[in-house]
OpenMM code with the backbone's topology and positions (N, CA, C; nanometers):
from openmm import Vec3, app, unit

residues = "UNK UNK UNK UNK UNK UNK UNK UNK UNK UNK UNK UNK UNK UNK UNK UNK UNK UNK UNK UNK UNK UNK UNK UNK UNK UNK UNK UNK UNK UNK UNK UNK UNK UNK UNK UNK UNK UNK UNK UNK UNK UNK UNK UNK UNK UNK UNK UNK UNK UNK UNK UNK UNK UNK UNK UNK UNK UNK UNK UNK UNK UNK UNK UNK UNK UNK UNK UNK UNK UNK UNK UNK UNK UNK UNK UNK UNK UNK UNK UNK UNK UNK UNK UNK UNK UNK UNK UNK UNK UNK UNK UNK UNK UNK UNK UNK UNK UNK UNK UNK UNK UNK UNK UNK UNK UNK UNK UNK UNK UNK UNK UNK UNK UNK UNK UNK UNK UNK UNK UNK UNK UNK UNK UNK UNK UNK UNK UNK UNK UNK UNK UNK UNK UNK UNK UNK UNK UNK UNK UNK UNK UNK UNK UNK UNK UNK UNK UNK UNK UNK UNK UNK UNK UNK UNK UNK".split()
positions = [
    Vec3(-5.3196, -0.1315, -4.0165),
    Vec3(-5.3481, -0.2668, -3.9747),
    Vec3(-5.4943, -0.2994, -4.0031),
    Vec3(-5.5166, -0.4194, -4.0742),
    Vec3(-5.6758, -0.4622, -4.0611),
    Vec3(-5.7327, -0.5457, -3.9324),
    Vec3(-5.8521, -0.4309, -3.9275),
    Vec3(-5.9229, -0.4803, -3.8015),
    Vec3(-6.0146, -0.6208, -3.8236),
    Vec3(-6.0273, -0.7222, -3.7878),
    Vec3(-6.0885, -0.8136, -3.8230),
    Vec3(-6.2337, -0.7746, -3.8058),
    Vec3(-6.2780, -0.7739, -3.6946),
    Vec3(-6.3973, -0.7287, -3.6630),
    Vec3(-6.4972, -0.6616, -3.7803),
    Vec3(-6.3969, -0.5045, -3.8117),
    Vec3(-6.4828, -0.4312, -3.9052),
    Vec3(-6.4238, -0.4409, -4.0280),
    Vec3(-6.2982, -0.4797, -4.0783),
    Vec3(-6.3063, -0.5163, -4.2322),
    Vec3(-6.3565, -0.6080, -4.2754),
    Vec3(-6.3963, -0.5465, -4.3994),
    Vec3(-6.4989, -0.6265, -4.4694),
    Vec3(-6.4551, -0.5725, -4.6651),
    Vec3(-6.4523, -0.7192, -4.7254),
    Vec3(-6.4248, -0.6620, -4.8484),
    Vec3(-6.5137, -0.7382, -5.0046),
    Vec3(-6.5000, -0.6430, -5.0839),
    Vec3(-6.5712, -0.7490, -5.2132),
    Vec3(-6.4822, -0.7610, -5.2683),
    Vec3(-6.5419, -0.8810, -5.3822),
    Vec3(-6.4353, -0.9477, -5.4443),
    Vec3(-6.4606, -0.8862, -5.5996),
    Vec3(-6.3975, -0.8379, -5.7237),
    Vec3(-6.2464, -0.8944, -5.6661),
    Vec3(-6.1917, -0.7868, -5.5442),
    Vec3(-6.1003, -0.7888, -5.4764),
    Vec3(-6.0218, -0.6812, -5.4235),
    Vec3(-5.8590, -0.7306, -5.4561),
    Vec3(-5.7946, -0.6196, -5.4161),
    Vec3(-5.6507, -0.6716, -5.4319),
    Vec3(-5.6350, -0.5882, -5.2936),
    Vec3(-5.5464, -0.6061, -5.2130),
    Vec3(-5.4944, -0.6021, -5.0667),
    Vec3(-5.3923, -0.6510, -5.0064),
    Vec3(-5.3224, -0.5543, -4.9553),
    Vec3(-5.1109, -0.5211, -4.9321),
    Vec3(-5.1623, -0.5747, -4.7966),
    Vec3(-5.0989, -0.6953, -4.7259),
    Vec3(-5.1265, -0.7216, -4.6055),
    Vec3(-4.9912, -0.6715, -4.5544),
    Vec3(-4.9552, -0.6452, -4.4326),
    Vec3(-4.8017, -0.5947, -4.3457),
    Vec3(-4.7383, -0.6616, -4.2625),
    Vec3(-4.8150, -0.7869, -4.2404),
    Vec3(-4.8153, -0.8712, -4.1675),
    Vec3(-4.8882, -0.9941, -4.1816),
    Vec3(-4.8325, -1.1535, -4.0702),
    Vec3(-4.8559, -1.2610, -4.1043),
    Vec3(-5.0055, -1.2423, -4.0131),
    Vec3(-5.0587, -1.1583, -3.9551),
    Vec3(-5.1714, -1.1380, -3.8642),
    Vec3(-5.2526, -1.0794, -3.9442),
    Vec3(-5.2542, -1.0316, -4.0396),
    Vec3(-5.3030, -0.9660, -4.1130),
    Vec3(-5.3513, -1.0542, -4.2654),
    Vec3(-5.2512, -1.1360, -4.2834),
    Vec3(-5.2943, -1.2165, -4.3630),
    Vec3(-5.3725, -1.3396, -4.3426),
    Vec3(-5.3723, -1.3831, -4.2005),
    Vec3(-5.4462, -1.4323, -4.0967),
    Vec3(-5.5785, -1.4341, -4.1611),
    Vec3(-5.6206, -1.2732, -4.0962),
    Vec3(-5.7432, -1.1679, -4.0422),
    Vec3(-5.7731, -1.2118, -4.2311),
    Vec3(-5.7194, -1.1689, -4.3018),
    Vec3(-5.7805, -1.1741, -4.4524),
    Vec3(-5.8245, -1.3110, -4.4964),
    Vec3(-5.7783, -1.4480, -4.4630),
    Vec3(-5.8260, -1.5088, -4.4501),
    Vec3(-5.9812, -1.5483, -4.3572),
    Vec3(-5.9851, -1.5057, -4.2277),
    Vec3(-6.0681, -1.5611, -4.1614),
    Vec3(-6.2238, -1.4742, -4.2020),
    Vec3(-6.1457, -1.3438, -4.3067),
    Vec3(-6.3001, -1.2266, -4.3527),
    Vec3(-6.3342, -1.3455, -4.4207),
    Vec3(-6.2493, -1.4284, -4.5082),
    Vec3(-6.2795, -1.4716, -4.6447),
    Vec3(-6.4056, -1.6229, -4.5912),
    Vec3(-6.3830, -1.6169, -4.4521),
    Vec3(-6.4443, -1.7776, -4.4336),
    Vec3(-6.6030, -1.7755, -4.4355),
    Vec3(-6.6733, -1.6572, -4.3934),
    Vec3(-6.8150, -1.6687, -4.4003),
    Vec3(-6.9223, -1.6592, -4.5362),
    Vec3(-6.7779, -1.6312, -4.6354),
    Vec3(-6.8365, -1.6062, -4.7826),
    Vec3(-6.8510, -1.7495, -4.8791),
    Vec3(-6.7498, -1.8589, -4.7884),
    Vec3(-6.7536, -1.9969, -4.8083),
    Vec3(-6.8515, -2.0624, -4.7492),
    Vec3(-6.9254, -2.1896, -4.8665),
    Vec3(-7.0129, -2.2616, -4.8473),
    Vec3(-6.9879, -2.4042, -4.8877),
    Vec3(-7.0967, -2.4633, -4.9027),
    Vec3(-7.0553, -2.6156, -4.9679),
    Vec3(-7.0281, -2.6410, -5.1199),
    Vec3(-6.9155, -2.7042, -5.1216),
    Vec3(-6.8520, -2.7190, -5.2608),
    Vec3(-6.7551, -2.6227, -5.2919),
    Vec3(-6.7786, -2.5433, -5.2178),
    Vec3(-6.6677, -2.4248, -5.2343),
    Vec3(-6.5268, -2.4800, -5.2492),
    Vec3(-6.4598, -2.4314, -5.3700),
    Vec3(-6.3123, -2.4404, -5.3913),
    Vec3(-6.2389, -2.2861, -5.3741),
    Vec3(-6.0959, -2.3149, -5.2963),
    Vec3(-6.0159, -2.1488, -5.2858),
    Vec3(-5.9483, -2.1974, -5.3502),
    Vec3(-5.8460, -2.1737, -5.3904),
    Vec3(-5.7020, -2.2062, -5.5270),
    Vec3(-5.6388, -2.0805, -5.4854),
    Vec3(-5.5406, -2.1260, -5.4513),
    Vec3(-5.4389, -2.0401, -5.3732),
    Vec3(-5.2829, -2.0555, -5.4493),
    Vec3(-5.1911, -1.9879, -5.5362),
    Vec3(-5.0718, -1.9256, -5.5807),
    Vec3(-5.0189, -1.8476, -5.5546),
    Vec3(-4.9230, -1.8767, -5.5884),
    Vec3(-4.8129, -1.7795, -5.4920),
    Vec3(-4.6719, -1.8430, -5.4682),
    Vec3(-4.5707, -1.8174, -5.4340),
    Vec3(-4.4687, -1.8565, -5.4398),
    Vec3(-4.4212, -1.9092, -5.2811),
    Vec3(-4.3187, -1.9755, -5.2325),
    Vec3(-4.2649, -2.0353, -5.1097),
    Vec3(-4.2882, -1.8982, -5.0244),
    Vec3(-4.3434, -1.9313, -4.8824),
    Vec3(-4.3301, -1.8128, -4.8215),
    Vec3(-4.3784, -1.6851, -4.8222),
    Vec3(-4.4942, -1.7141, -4.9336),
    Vec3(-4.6103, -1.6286, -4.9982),
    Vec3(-4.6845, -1.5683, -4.8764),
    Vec3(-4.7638, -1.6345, -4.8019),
    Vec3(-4.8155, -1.6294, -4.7014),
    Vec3(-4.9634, -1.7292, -4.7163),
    Vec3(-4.9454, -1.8420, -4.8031),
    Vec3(-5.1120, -1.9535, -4.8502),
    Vec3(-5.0842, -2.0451, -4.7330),
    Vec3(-5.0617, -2.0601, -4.6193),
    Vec3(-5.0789, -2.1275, -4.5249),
    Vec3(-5.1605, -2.0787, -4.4244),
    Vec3(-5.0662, -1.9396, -4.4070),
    Vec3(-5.1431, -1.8495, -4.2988),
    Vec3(-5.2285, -1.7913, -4.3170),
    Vec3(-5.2877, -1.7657, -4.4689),
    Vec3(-5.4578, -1.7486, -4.5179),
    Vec3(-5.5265, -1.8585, -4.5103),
    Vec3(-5.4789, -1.9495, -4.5347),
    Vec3(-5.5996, -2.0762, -4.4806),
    Vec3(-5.6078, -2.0815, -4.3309),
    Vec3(-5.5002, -2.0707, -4.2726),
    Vec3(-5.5143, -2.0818, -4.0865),
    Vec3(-5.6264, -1.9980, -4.0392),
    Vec3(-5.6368, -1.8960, -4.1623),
    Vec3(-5.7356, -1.7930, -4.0845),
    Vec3(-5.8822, -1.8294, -4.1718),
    Vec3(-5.8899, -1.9146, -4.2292),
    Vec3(-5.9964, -1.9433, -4.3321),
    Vec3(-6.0589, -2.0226, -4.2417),
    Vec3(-5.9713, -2.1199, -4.1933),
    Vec3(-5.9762, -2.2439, -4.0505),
    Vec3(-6.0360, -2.2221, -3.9850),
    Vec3(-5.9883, -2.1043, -3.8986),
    Vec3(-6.0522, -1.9919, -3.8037),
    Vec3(-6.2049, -1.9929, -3.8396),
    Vec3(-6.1748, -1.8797, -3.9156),
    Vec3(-6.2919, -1.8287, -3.9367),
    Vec3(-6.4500, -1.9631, -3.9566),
    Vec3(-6.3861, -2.0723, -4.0000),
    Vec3(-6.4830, -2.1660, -4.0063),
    Vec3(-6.5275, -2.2268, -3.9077),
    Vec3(-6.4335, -2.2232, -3.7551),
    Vec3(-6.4715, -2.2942, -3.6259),
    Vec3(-6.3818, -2.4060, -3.6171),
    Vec3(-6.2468, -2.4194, -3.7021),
    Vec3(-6.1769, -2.5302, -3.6810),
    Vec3(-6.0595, -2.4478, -3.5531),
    Vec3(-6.0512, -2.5235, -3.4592),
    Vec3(-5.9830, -2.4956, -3.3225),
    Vec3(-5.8538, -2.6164, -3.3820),
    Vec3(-5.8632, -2.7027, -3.4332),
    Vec3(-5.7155, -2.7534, -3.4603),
    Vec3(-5.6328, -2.6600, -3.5444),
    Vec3(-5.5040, -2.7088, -3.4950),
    Vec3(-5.3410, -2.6620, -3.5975),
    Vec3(-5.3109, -2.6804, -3.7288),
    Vec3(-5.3805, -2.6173, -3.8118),
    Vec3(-5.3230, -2.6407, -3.8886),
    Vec3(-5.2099, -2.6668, -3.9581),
    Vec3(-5.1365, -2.7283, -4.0207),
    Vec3(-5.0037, -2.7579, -4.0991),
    Vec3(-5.0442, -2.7695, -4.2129),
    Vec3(-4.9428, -2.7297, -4.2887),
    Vec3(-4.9266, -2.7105, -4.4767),
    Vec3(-4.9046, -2.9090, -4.4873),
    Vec3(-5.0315, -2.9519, -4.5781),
    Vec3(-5.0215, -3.1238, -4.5871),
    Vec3(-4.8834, -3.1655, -4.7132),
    Vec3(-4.7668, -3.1261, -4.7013),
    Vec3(-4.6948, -3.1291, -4.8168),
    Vec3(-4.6823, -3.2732, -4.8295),
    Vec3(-4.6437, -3.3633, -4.7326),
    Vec3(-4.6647, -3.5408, -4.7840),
    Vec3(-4.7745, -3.6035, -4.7997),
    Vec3(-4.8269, -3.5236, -4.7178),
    Vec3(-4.9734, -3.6044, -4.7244),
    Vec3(-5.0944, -3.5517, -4.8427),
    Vec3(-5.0535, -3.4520, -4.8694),
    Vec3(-5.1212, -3.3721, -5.0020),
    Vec3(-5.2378, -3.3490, -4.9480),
    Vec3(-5.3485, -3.4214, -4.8799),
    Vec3(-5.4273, -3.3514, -4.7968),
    Vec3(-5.4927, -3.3570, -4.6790),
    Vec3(-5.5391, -3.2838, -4.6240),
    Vec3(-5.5781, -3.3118, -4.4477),
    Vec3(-5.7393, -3.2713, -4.4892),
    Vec3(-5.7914, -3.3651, -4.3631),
    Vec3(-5.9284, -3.3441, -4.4055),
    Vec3(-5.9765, -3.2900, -4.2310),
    Vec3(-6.0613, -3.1980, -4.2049),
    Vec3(-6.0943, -3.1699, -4.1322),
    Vec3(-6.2570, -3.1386, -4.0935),
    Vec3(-6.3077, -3.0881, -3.9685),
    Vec3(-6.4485, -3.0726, -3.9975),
    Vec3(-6.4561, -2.9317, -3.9357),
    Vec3(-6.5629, -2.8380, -4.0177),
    Vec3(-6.6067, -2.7395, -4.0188),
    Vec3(-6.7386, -2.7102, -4.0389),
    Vec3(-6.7848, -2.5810, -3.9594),
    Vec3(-6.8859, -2.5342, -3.9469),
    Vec3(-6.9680, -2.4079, -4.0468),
    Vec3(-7.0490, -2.4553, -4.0928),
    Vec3(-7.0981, -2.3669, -4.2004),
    Vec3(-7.2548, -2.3607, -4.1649),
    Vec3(-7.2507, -2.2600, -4.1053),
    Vec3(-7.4221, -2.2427, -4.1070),
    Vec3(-7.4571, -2.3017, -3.9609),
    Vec3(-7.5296, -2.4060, -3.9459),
    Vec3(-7.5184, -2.4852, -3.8357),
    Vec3(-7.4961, -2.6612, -3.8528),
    Vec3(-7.4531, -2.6305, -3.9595),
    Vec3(-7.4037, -2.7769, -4.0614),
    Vec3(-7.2933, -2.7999, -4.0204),
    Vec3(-7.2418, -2.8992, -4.0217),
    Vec3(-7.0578, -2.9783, -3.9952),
    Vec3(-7.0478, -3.0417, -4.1482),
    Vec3(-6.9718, -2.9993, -4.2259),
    Vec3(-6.9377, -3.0293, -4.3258),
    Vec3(-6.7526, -3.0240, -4.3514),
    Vec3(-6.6852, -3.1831, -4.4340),
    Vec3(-6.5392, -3.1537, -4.4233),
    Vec3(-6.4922, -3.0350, -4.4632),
    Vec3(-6.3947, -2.9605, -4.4356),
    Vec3(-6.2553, -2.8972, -4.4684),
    Vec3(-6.1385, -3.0004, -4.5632),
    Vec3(-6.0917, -2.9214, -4.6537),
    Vec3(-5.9929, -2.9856, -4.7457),
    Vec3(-5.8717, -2.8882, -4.7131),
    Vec3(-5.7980, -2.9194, -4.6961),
    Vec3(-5.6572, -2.8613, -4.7018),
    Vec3(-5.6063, -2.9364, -4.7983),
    Vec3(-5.5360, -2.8844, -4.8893),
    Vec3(-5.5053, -2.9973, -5.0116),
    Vec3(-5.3438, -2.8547, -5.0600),
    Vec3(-5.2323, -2.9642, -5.1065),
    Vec3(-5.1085, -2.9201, -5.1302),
    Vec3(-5.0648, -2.9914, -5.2162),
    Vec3(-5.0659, -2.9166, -5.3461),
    Vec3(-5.0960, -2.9540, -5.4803),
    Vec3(-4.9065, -2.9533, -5.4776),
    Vec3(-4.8259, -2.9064, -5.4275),
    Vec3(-4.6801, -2.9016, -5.4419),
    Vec3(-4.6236, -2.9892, -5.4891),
    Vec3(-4.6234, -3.1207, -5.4665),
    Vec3(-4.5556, -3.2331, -5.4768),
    Vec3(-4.6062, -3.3101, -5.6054),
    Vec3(-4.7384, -3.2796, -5.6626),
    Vec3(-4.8030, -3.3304, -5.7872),
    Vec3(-4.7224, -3.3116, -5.8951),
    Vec3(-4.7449, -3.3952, -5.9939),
    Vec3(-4.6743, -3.3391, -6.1699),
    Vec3(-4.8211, -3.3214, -6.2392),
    Vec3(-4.9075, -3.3140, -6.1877),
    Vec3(-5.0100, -3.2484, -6.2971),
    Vec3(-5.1460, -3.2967, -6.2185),
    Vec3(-5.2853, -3.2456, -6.3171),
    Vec3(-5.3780, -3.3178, -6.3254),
    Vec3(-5.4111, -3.4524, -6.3067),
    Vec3(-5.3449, -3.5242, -6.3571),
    Vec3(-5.3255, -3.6906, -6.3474),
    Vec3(-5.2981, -3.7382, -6.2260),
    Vec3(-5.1619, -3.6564, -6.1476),
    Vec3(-5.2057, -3.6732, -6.0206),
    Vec3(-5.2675, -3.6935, -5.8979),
    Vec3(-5.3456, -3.5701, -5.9325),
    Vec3(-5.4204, -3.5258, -5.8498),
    Vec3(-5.6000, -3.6408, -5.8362),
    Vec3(-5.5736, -3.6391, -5.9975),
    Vec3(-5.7005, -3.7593, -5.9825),
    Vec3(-5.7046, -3.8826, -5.9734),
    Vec3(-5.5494, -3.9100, -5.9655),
    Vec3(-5.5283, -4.0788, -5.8581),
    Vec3(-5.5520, -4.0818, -5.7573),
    Vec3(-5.5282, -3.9455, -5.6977),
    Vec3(-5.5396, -4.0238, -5.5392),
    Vec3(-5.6981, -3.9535, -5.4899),
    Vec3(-5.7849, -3.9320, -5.5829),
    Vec3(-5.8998, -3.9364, -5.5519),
    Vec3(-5.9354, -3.7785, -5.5323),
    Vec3(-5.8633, -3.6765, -5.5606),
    Vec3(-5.9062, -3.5080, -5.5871),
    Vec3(-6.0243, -3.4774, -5.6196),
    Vec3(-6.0577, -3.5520, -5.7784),
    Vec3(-6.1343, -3.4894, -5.7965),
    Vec3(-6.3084, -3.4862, -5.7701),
    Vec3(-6.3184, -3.5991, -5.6874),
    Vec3(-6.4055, -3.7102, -5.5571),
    Vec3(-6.4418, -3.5405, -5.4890),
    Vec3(-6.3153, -3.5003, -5.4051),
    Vec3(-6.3188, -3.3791, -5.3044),
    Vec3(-6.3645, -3.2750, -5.3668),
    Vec3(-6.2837, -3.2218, -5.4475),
    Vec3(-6.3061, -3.0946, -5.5147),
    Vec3(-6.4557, -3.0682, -5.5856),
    Vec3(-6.5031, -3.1787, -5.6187),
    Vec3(-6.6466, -3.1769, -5.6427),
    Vec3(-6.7046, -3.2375, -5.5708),
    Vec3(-6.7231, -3.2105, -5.4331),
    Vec3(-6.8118, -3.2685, -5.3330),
    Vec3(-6.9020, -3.1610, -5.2387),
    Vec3(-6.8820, -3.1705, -5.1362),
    Vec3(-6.9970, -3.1140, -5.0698),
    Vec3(-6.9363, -3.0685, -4.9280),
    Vec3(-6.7760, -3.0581, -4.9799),
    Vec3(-6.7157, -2.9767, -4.8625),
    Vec3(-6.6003, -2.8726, -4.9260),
    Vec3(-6.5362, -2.8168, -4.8631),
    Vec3(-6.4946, -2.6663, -4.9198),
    Vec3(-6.3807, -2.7273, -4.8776),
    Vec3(-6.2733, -2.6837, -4.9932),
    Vec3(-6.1493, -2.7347, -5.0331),
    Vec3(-6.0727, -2.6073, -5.0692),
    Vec3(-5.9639, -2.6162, -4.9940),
    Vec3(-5.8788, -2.4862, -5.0113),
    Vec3(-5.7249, -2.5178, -5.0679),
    Vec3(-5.6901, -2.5132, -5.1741),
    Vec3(-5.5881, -2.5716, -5.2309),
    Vec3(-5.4485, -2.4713, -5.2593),
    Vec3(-5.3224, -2.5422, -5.1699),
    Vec3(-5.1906, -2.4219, -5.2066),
    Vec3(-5.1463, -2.5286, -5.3439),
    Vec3(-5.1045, -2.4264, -5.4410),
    Vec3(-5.0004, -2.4816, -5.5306),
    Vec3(-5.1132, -2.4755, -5.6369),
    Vec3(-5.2197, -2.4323, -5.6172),
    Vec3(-5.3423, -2.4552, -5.7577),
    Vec3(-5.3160, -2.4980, -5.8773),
    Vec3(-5.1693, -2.4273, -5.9060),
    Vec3(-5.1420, -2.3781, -6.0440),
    Vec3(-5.0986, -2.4877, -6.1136),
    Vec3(-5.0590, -2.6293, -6.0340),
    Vec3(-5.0014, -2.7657, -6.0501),
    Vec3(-5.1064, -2.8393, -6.1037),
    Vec3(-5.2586, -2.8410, -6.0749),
    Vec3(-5.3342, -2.8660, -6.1388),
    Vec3(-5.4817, -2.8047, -6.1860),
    Vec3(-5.4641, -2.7427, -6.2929),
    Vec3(-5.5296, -2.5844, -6.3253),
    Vec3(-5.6460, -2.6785, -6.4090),
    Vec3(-5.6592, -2.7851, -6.4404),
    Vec3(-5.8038, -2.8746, -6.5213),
    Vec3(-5.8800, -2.9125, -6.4094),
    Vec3(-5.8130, -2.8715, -6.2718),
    Vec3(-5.9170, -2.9765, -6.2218),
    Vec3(-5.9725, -2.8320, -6.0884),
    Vec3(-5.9603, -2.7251, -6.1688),
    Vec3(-5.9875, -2.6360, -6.0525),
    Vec3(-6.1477, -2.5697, -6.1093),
    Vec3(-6.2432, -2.5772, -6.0487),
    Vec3(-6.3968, -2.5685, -6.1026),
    Vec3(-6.4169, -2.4232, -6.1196),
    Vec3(-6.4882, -2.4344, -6.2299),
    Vec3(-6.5137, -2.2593, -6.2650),
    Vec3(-6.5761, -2.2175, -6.1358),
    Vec3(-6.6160, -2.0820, -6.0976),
    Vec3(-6.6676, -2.0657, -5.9709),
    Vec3(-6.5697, -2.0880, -5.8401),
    Vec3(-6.4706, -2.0967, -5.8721),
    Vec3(-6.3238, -2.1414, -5.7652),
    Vec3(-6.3099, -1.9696, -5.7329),
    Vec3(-6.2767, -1.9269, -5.5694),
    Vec3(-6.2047, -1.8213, -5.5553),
    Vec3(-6.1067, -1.8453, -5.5855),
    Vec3(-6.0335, -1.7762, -5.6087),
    Vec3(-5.8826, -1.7739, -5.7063),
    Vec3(-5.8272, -1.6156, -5.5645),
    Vec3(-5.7229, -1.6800, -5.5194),
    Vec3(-5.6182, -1.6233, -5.4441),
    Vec3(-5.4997, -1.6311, -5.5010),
    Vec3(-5.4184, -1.5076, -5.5363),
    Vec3(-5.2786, -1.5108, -5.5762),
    Vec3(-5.1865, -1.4309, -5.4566),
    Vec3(-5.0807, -1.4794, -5.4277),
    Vec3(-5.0248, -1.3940, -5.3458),
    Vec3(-4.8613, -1.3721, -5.4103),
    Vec3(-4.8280, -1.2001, -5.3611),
    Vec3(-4.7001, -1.1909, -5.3930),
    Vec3(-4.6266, -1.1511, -5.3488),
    Vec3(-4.4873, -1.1644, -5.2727),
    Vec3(-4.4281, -1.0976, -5.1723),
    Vec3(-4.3382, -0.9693, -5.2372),
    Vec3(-4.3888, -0.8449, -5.1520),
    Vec3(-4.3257, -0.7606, -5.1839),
    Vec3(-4.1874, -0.6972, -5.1897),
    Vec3(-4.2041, -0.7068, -4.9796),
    Vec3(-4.0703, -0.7201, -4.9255),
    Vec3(-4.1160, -0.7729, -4.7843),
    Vec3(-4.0178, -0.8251, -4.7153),
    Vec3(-4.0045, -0.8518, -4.5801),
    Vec3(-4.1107, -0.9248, -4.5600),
    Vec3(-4.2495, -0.8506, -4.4543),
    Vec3(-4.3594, -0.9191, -4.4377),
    Vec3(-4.4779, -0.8940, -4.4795),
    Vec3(-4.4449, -0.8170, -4.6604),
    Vec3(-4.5653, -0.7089, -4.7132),
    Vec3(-4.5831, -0.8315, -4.7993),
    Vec3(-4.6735, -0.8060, -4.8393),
    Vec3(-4.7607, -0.9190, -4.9404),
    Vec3(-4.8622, -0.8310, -5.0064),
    Vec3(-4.8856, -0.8542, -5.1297),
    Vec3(-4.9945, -0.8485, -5.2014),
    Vec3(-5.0752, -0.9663, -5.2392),
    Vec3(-5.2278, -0.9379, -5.2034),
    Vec3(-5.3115, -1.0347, -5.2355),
    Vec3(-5.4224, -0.9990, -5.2829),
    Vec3(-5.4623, -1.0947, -5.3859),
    Vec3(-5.5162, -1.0673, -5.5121),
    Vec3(-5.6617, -1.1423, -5.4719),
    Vec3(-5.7654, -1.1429, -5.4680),
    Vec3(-5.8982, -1.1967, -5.4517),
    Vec3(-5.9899, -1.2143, -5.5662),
    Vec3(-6.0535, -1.2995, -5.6021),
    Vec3(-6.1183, -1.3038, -5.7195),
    Vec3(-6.2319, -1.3866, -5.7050),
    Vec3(-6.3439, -1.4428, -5.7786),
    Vec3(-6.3982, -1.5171, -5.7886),
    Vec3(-6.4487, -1.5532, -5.9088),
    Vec3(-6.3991, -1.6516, -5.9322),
    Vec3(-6.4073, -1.7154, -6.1126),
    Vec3(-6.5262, -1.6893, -6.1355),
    Vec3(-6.5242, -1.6405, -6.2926),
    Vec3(-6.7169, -1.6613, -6.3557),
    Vec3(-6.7448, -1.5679, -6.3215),
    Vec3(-6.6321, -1.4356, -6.2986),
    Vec3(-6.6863, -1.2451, -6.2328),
    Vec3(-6.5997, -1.2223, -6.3205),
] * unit.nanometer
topology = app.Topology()
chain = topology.addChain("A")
for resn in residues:
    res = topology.addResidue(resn, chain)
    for name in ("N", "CA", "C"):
        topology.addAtom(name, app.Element.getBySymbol(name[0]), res)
């Protein structure tokens, strides 16, 4: 089991989580390494576990609200703590898009290049508009509640 407290990891790493607490905890390591402008890009398939790594990304940032996966709304905007700064949170759910073009109607690419940290499920729906320097999260289910997750950071 990973201890939140004392794990600690570099990137890239790749890491078998065993659990949805665990993929949590891997999220919420991942939140103090995020700053402003920061993009995550998150893949993976239904049931991957890219909800419950952002819940813990959430966490880890000082957001006390519930998160939910924004699938109609494509994205939720929230506020988070970085440093001793309040800067937005992006939850953004690229699922429902047909591309790039999408994404920059309803004003994406405004967010994604702004001055708040944007964590995106479904990345792979629009891959032009994801900024070099993006952590890149892949997740893959093994069996049951094992997951493999892949950590990276573009431009390494």
């Amino acid at each position: 089991m990973i201890q939140t407290e004392n794990f600690h990891f570099d990137l890239p790493a790749a890491i078998i989580s065993l659990s949805e607490e665990e993929t949590f905890a891997l999220g919420k390591r991942l939140a103090p390494m995020l700053g402003k402008g920061d993009v995550v890009a998150l893949r993976g398939s239904l049931g991957a576990g890219k909800t419950c790594f952002i819940k813990g990304i959430a966490r880890g940032l000082g957001i006390e609200e519930e998160l939910t996966s924004p699938s109609y709304a494509i994205i939720s905007e929230y506020e988070c703590l970085v440093g001793n700064e309040k800067i937005p949170f992006f939850h953004i759910d690229a699922y429902r898009l047909e591309g790039n073009g999408d994404f920059s109607a309803i004003g994406g690419e405004e967010i994604v290049y702004g001055n708040g940290i944007s964590v995106i499920e479904w990345s792979d729906r629009i891959p032009a508009l994801i900024p070099s320097g993006a952590f890149r999260i892949d997740f893959e289910i093994l069996e049951d509640n094992k997951r493999s997750v892949k950590m990276t950071k573009q431009g390494r």
